[in-house]
Backbone as XML, in Angstrom:
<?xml version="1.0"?>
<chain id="A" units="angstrom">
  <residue number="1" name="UNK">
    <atom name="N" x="86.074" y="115.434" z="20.384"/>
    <atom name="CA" x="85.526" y="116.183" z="21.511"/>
    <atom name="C" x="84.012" y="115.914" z="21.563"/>
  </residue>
  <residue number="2" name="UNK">
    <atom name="N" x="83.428" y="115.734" z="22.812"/>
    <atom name="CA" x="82.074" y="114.870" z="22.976"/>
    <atom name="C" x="81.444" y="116.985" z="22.766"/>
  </residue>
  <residue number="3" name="UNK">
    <atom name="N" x="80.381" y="116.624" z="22.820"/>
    <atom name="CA" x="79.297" y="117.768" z="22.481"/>
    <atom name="C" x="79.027" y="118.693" z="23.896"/>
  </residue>
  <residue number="4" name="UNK">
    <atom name="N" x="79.297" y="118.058" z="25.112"/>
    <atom name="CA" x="79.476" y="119.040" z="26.116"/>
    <atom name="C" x="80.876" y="119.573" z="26.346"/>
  </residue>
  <residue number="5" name="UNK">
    <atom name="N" x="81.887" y="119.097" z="26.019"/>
    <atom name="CA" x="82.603" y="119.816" z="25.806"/>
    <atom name="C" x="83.062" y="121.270" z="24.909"/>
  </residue>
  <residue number="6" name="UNK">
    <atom name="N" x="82.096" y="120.686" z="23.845"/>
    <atom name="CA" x="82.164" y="121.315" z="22.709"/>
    <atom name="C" x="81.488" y="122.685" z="23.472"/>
  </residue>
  <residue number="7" name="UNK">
    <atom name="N" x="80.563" y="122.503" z="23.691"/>
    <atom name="CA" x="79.633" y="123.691" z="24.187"/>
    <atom name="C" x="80.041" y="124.700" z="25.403"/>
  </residue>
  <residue number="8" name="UNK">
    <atom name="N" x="81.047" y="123.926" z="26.435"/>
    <atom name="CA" x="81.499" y="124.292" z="27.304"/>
    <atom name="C" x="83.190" y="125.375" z="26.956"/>
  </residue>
  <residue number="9" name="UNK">
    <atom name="N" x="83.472" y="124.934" z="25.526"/>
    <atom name="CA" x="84.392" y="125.248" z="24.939"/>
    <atom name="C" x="83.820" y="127.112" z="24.792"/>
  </residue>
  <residue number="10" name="UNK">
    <atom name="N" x="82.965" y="126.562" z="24.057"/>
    <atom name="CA" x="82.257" y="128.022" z="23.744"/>
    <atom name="C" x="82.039" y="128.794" z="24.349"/>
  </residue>
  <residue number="11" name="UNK">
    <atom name="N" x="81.730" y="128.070" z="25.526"/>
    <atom name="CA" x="81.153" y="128.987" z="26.604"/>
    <atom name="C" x="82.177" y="129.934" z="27.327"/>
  </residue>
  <residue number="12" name="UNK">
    <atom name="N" x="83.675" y="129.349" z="26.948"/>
    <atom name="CA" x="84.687" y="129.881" z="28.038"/>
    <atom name="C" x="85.512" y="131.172" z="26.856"/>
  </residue>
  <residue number="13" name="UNK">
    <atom name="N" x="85.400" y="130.803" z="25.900"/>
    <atom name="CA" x="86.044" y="131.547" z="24.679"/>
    <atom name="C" x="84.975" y="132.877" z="24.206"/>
  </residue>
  <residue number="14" name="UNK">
    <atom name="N" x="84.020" y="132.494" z="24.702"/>
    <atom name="CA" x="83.067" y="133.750" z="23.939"/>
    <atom name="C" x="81.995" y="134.402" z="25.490"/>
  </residue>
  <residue number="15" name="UNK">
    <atom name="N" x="82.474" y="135.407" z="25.741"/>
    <atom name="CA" x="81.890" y="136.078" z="26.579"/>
    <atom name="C" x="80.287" y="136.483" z="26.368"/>
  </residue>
  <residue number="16" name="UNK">
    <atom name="N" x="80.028" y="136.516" z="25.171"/>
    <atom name="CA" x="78.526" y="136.657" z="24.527"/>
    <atom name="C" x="78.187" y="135.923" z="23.636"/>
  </residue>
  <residue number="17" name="UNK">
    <atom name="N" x="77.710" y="134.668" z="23.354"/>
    <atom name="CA" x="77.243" y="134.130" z="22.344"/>
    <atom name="C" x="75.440" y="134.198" z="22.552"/>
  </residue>
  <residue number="18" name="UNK">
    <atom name="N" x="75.342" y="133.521" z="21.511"/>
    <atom name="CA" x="73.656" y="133.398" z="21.302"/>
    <atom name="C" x="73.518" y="132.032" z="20.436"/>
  </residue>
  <residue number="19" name="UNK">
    <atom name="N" x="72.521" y="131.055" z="21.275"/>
    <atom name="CA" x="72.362" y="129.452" z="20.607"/>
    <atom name="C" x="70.802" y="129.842" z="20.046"/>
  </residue>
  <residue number="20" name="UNK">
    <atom name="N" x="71.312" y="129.812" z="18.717"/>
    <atom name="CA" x="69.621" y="130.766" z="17.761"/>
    <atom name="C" x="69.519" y="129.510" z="16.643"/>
  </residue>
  <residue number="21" name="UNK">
    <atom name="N" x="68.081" y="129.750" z="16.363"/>
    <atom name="CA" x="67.859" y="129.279" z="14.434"/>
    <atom name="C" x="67.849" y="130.386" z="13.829"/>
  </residue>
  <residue number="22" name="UNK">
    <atom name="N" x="69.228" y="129.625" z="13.399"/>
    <atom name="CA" x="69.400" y="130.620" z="11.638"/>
    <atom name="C" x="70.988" y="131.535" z="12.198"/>
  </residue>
  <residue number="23" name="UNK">
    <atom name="N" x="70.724" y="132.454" z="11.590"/>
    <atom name="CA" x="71.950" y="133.575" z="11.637"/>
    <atom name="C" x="71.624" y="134.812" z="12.441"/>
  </residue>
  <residue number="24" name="UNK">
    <atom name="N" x="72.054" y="135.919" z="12.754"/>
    <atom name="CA" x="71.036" y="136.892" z="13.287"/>
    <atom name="C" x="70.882" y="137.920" z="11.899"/>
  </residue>
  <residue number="25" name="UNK">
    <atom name="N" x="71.645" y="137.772" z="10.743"/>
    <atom name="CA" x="71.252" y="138.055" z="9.568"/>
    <atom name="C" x="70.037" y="137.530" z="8.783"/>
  </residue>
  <residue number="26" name="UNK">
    <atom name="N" x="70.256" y="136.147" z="9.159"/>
    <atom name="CA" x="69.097" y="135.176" z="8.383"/>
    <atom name="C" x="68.525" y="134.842" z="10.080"/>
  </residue>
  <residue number="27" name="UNK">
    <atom name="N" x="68.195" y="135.215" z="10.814"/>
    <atom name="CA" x="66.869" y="134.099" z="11.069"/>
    <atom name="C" x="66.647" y="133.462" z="11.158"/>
  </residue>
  <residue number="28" name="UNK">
    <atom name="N" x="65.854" y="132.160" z="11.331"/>
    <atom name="CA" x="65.073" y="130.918" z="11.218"/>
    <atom name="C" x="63.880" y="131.084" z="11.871"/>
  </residue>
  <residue number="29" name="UNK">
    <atom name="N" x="63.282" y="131.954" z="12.760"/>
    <atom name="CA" x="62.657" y="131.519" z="13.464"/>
    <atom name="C" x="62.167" y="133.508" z="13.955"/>
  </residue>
  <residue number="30" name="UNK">
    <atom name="N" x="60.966" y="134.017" z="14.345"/>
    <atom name="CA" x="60.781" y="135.172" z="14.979"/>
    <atom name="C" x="61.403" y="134.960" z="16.432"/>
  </residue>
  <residue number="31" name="UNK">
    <atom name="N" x="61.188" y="134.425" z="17.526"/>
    <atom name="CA" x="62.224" y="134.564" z="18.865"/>
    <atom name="C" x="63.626" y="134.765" z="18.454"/>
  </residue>
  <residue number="32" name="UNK">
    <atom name="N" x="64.329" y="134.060" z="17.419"/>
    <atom name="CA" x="65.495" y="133.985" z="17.333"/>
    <atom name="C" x="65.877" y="135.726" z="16.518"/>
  </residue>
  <residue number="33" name="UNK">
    <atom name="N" x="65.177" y="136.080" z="15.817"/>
    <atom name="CA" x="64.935" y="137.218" z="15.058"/>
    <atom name="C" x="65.048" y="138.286" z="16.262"/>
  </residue>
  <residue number="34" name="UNK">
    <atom name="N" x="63.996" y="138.290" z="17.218"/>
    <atom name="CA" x="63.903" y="139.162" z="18.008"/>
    <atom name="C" x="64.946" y="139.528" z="19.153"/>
  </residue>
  <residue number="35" name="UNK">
    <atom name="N" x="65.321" y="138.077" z="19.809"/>
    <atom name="CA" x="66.439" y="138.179" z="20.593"/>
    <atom name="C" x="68.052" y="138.536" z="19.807"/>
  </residue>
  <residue number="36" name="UNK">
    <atom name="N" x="68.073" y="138.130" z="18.563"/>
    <atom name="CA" x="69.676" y="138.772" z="18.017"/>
    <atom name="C" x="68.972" y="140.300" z="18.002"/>
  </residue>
  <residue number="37" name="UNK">
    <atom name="N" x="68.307" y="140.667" z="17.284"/>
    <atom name="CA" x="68.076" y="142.601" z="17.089"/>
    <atom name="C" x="68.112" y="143.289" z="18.488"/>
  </residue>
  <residue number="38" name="UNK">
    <atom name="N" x="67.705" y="142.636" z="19.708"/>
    <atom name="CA" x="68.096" y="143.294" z="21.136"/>
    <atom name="C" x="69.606" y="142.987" z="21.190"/>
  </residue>
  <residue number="39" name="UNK">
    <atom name="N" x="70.437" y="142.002" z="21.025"/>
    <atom name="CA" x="71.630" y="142.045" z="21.436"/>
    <atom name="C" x="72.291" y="142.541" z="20.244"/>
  </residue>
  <residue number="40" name="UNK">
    <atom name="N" x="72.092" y="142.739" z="18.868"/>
    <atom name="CA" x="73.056" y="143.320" z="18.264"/>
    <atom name="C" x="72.682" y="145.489" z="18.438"/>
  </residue>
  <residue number="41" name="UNK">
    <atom name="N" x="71.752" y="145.470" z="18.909"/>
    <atom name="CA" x="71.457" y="146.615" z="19.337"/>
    <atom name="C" x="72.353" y="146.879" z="20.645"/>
  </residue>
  <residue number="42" name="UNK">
    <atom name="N" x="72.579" y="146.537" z="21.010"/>
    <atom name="CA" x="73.758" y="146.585" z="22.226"/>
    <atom name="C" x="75.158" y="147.079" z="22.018"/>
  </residue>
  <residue number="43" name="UNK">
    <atom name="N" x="74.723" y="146.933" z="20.469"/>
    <atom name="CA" x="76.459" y="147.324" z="19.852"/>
    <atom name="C" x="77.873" y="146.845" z="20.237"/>
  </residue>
  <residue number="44" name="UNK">
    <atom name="N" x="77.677" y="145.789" z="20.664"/>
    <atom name="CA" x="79.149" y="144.821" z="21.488"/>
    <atom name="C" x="79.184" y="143.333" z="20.054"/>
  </residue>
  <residue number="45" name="UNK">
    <atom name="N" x="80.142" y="142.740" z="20.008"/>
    <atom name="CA" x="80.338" y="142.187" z="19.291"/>
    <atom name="C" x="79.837" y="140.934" z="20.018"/>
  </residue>
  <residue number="46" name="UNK">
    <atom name="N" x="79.540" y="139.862" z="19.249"/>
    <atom name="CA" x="79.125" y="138.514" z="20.033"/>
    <atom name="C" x="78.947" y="137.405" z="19.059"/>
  </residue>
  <residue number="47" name="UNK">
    <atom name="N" x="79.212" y="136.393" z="19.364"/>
    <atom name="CA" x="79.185" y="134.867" z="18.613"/>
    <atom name="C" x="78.175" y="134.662" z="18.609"/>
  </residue>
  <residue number="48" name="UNK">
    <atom name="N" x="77.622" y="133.731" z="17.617"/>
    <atom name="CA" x="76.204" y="132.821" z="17.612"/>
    <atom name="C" x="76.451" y="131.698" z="17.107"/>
  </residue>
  <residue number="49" name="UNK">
    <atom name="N" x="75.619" y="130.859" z="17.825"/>
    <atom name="CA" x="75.579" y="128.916" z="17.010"/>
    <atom name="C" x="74.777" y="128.666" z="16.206"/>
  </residue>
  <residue number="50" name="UNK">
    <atom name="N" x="74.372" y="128.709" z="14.971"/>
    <atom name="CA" x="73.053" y="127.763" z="14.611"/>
    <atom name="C" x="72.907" y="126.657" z="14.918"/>
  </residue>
  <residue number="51" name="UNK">
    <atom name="N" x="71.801" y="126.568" z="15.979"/>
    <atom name="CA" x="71.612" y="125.440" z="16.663"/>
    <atom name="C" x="70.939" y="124.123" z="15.276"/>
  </residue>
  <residue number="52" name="UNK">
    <atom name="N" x="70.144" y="124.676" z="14.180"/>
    <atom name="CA" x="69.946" y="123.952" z="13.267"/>
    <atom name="C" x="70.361" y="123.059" z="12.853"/>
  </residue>
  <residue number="53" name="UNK">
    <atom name="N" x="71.473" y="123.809" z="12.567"/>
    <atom name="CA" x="73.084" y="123.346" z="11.763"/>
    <atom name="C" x="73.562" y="122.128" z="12.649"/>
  </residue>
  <residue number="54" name="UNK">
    <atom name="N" x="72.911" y="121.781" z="13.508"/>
    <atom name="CA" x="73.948" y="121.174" z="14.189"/>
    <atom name="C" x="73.527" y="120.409" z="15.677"/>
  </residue>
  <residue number="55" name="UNK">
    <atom name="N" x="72.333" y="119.292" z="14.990"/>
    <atom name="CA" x="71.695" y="119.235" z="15.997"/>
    <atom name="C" x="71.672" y="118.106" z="17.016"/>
  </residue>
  <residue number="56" name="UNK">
    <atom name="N" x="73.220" y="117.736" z="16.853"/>
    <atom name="CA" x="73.758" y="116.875" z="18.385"/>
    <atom name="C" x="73.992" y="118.112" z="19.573"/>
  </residue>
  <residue number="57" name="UNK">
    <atom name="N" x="74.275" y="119.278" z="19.304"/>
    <atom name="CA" x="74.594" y="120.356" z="20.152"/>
    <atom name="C" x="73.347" y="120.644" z="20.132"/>
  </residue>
  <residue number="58" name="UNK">
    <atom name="N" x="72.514" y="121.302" z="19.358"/>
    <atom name="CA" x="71.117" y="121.575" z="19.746"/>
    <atom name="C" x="70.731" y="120.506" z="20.918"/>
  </residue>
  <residue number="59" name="UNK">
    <atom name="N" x="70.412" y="119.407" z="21.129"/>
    <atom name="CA" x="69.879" y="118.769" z="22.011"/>
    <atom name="C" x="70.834" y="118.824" z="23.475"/>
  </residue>
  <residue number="60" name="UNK">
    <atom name="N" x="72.199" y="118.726" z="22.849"/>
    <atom name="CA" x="73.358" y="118.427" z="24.468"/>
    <atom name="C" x="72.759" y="120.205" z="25.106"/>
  </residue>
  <residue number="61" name="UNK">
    <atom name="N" x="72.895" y="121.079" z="24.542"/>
    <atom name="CA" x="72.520" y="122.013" z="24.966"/>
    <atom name="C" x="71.321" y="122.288" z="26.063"/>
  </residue>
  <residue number="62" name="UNK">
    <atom name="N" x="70.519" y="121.774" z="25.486"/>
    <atom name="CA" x="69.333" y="121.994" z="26.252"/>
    <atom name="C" x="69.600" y="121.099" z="27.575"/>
  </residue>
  <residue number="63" name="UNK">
    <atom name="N" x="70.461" y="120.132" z="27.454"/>
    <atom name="CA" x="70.355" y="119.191" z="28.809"/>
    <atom name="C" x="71.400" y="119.766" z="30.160"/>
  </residue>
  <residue number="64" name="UNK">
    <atom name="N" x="72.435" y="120.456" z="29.140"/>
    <atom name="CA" x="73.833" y="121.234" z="29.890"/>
    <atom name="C" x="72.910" y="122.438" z="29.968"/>
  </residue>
  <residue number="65" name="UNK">
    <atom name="N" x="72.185" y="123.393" z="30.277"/>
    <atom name="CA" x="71.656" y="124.045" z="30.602"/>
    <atom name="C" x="70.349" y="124.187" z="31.215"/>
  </residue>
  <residue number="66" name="UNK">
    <atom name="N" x="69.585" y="123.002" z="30.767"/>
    <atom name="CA" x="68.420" y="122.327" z="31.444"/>
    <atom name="C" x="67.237" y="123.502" z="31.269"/>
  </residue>
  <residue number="67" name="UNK">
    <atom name="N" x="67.655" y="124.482" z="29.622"/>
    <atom name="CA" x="66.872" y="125.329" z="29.633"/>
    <atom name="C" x="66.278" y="124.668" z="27.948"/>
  </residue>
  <residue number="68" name="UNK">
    <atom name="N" x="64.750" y="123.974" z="28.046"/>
    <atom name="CA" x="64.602" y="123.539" z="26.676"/>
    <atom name="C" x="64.170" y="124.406" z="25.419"/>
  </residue>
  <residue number="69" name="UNK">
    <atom name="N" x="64.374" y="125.625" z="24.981"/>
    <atom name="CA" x="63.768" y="126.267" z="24.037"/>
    <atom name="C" x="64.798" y="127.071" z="23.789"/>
  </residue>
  <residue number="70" name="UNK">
    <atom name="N" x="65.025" y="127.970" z="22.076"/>
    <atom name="CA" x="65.769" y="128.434" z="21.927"/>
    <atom name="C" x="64.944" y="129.658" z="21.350"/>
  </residue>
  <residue number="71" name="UNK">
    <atom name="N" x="66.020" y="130.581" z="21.400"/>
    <atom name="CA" x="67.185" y="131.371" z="21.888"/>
    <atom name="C" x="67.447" y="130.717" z="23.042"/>
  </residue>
  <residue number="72" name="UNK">
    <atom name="N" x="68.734" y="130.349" z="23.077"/>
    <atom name="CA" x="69.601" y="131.007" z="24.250"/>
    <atom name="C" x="70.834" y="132.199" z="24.760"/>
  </residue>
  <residue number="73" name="UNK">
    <atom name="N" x="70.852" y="133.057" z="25.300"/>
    <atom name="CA" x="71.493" y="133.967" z="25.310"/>
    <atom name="C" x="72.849" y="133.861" z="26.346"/>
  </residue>
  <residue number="74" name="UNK">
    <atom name="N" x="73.470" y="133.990" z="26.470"/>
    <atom name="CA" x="75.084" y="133.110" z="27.751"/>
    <atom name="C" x="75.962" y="133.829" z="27.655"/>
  </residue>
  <residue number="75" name="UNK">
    <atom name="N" x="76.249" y="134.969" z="28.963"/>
    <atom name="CA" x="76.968" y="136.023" z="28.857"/>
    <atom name="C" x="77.955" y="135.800" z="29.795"/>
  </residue>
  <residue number="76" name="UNK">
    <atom name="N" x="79.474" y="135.490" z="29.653"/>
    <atom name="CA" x="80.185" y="135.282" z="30.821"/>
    <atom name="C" x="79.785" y="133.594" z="31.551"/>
  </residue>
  <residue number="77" name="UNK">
    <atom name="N" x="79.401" y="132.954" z="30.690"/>
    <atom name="CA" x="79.203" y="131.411" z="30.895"/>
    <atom name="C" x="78.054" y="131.264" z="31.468"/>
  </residue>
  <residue number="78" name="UNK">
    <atom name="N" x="76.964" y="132.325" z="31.714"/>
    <atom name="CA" x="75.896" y="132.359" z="32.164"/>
    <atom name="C" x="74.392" y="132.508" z="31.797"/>
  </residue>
  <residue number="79" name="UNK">
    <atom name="N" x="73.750" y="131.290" z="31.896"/>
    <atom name="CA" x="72.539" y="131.537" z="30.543"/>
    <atom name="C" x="72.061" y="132.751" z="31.383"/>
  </residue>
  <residue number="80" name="UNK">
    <atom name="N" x="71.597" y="133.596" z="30.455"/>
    <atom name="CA" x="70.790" y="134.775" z="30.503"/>
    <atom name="C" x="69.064" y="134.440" z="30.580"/>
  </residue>
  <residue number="81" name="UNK">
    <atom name="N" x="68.961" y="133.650" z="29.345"/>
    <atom name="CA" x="67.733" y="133.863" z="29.312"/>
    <atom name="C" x="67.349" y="133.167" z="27.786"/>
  </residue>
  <residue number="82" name="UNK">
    <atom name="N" x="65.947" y="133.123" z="27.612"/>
    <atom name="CA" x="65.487" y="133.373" z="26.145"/>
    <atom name="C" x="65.086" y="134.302" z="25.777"/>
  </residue>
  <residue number="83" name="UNK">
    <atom name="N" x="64.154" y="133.943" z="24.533"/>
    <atom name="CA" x="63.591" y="135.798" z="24.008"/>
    <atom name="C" x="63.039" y="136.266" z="24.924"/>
  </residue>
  <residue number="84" name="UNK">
    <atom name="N" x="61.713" y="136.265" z="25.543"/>
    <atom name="CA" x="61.209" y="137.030" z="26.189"/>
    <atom name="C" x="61.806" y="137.404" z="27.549"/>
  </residue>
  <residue number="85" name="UNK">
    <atom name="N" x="62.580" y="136.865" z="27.804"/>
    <atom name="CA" x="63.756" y="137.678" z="29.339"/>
    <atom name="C" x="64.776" y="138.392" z="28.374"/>
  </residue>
  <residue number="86" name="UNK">
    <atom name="N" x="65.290" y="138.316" z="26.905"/>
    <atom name="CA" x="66.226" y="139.153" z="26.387"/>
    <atom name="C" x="65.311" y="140.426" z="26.266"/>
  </residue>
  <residue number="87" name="UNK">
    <atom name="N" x="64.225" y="139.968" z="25.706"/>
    <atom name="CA" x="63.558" y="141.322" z="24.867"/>
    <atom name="C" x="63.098" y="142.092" z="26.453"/>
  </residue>
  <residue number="88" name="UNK">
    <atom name="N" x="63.303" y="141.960" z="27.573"/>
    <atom name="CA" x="62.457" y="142.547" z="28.633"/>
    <atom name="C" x="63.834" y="143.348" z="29.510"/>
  </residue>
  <residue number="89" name="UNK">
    <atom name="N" x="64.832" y="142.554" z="29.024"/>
    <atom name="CA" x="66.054" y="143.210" z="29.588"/>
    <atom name="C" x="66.511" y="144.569" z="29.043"/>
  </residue>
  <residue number="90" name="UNK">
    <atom name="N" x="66.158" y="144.162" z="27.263"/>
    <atom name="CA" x="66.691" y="145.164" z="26.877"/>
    <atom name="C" x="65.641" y="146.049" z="26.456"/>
  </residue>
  <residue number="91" name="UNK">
    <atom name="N" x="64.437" y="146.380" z="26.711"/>
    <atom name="CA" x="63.848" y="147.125" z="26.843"/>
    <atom name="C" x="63.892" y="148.096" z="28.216"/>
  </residue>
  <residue number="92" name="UNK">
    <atom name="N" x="64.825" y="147.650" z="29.109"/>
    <atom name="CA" x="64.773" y="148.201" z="30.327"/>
    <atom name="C" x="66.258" y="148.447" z="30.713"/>
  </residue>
  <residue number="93" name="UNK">
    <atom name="N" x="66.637" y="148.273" z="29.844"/>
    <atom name="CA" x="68.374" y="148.340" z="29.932"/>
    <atom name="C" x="69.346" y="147.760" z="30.438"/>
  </residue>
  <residue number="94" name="UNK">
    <atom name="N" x="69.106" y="146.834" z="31.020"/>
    <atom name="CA" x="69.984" y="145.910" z="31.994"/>
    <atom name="C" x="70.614" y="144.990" z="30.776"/>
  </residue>
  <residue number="95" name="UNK">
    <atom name="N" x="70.354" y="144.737" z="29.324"/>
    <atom name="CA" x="70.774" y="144.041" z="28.681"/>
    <atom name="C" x="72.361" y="144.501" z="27.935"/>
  </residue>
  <residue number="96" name="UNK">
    <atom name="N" x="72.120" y="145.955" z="27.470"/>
    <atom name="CA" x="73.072" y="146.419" z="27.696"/>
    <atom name="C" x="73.752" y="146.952" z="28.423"/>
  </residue>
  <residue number="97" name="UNK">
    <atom name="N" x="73.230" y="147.156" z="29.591"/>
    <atom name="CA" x="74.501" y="146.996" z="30.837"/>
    <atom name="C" x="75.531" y="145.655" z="30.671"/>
  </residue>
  <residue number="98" name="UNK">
    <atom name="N" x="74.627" y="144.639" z="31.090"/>
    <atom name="CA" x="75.241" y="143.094" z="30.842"/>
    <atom name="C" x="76.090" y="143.072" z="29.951"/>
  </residue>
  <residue number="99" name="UNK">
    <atom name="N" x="76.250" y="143.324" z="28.316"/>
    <atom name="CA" x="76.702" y="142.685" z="27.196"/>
    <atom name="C" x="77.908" y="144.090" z="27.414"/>
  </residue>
  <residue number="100" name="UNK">
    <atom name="N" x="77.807" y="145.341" z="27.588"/>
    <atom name="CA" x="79.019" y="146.109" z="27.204"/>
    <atom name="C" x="79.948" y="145.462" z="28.597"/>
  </residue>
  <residue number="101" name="UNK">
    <atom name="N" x="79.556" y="145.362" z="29.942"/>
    <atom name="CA" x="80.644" y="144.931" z="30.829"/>
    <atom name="C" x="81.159" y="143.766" z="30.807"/>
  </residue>
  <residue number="102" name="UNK">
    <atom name="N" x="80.128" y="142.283" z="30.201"/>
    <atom name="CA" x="81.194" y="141.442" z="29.715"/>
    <atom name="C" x="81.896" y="141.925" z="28.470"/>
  </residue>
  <residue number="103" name="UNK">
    <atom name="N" x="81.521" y="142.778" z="27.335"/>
    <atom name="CA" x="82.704" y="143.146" z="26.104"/>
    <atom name="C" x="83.732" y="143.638" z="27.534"/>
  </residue>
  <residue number="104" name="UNK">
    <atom name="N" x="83.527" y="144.664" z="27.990"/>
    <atom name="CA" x="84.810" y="145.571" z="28.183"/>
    <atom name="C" x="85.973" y="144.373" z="29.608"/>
  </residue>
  <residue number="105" name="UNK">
    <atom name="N" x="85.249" y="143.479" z="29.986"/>
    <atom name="CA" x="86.144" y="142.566" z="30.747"/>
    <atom name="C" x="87.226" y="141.569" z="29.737"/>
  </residue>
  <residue number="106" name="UNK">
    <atom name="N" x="86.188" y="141.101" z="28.431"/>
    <atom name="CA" x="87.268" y="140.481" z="27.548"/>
    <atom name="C" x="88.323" y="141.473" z="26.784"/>
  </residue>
  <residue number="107" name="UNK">
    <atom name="N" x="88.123" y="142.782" z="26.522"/>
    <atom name="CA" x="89.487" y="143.546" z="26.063"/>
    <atom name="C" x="90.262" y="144.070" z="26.860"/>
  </residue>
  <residue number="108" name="UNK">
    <atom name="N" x="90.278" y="143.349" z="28.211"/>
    <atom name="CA" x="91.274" y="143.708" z="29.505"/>
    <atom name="C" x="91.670" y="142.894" z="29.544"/>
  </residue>
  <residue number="109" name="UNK">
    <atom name="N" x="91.333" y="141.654" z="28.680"/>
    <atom name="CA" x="92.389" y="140.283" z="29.342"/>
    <atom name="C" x="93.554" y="140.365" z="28.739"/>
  </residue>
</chain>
């Protein structure tokens, strides 16, 4: 499977992921730090990539989204944003609006 597929895979299987350095346990990076603690504050469950780990997808990524910096946040196959549009969402609440109505659409399927 070529690397946009791969990514596009993800995209259809996981209603919330996050393309971060590191883990949102571990980190790699403060944006990546900051944007998992707004979405795991959301209290909805959600996937993450280490983009590190893995950096033929790190790059296909940025070109299939045409967004170059990470965090990326992709809710319902839809980039959201990076840190500073996560951290501004969810300071204002629209982030968890977003993340509980895509959770509660995937436990209706």
């Amino acid at each position: 499977m070529d690397v946009m597929e791969t990514i596009k895979q993800q995209l259809s299987e996981n209603p919330v992921i996050l393309y971060m350095k590191g883990s949102p346990n571990a980190p790699q990076c403060g944006f990546s730090q900051r944007t998992s603690q707004a979405v795991m504050a959301c209290g909805q469950r959600f996937a993450y990539v280490d983009i590190l780990s893995n950096p033929e997808l790190r790059e296909g990524l940025k070109q299939y989204a045409n967004w170059p910096t990470y965090p990326q946040l992709w809710v319902n196959g839809e980039l959201v944003g990076g840190c500073d549009i996560v951290t501004e969402m969810y300071e204002n609440g629209e982030l968890k609006t977003l993340i509980e109505s895509a959770a509660s659409e995937d436990s209706s399927d």
